[in-house]
N, C-alpha and C positions, 0 to 999 in steps of 0.2 A: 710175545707180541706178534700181531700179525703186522704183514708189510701193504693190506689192502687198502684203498683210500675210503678217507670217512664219508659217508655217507650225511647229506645235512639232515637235521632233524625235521619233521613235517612242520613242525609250527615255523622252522624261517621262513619260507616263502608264502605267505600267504595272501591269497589275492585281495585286492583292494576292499575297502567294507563298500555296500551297497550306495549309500549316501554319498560317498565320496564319489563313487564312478559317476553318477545323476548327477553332481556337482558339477563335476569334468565336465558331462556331456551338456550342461545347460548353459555352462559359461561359454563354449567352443558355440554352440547356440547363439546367446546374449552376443559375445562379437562378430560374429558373422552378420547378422542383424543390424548390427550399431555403425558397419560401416558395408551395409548394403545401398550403394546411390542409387538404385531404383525405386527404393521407399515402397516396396511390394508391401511391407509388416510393417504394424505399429510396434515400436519396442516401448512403446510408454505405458501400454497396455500390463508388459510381462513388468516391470518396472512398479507397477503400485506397491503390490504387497512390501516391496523392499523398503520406499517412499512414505509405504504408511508405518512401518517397523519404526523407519530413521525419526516420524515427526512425534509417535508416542513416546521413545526411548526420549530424546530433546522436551518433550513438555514434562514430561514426569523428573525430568533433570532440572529443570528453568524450577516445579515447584518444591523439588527439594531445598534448591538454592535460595526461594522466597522466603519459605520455611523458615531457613535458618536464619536468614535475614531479621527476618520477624524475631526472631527470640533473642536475637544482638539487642534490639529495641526493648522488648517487654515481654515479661511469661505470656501476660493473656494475649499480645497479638501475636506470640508464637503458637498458643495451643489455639488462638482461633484460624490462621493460616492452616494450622494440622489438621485439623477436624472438622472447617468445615471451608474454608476458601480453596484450599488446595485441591480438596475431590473433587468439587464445584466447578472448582476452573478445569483439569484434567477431565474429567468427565463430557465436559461443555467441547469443550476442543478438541475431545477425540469424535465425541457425534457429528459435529460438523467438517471436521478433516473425512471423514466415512464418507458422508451426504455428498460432501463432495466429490469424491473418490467415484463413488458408485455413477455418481449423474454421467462422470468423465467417462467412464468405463460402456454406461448404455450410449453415449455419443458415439465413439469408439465402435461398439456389435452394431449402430445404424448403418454408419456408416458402411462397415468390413459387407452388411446386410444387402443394401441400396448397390454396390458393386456384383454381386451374386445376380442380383434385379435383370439388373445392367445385362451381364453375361447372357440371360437366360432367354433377355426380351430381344438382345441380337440373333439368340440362337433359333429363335420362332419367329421373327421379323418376315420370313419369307410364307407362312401357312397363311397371313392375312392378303396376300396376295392371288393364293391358289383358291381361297376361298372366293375372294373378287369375281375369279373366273368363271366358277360353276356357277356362280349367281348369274353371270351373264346367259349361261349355257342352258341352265333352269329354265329363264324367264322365257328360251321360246319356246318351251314343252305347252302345247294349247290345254291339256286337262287340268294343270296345276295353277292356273290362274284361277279355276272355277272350285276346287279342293280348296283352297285359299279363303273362299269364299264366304262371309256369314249367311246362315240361314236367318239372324235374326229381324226382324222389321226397325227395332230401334236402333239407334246410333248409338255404340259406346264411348261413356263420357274417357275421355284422356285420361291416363293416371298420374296426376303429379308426378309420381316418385319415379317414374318410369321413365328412357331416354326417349329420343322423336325416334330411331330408329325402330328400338321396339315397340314402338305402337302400331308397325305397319306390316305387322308379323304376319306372314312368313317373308314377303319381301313389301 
């Protein structure tokens, strides 16, 4: 016998499986989030798919329980609960539990959306201003008032679809 120490074998330390590390990281996520008082992120967003898990696993439970229910009473309203109310109902309730889902979900990206708006129209809010200026700076160049100019004899009719601004194109 030797007196060296044992060596562990490879398989005990193995590192975590991949699922479970994304788990970690998503819950350490979900909490961070959950008690973020600035309200940066929607967490109800990340929160559906779990939401929608909890209400199919619960109706698909409510029409087992029906089910059975039915069949305390009588064969045929148990096999007609089985075969044709129970899919009817779960079916019915999981389309509309979706429709729902998804509407809440596009309110949700308008929303996260119209913030980006936000950002982008502050961050160019100053070009409409420089623009202002050369307009002023333009209008005393003498040749571009006459560049400007129509050669044609008739008036053009206004464009509906068009704003008053642009109609007085170039200025």
């Amino acid at each position: 016998m030797t007196d060296s120490p044992r060596t562990p074998a490879p398989d005990t330390e193995r590192p975590a499986p991949g699922w479970f590390r994304r788990a970690g990281i998503n819950c350490r996520i979900y909490l961070a989030t959950l008690f973020d008082f600035s309200f940066s992120k929607f967490i109800t967003v990340q929160m559906f798919p779990v939401l929608y898990g909890v209400i199919l696993v619960s109706t698909l439970t409510a029409m087992i329980y029906l089910t059975v229910e039915a069949f305390f009473t009588s064969w045929w309203r148990g096999l007609f609960y089985l075969f044709i109310a129970g899919p009817i109902s779960f079916i019915t309730v999981a389309t509309i539990v979706r429709a729902l889902m998804e509407f809440y979900i596009v309110v949700f990206r308008i929303a996260e959306n119209m913030d980006e708006i936000r950002v982008i129209t502050e961050r160019f809010s100053g070009i409409s201003q420089g623009v202002e200026s050369m307009r002023e700076l333009t209008r005393l160049i003498p040749f571009w008032k006459t560049a400007g100019n129509k050669t044609d004899e008739t008036p053009d009719k206004p464009d509906k679809g068009k704003r008053r601004k642009d109609q007085n194109w170039p200025y």
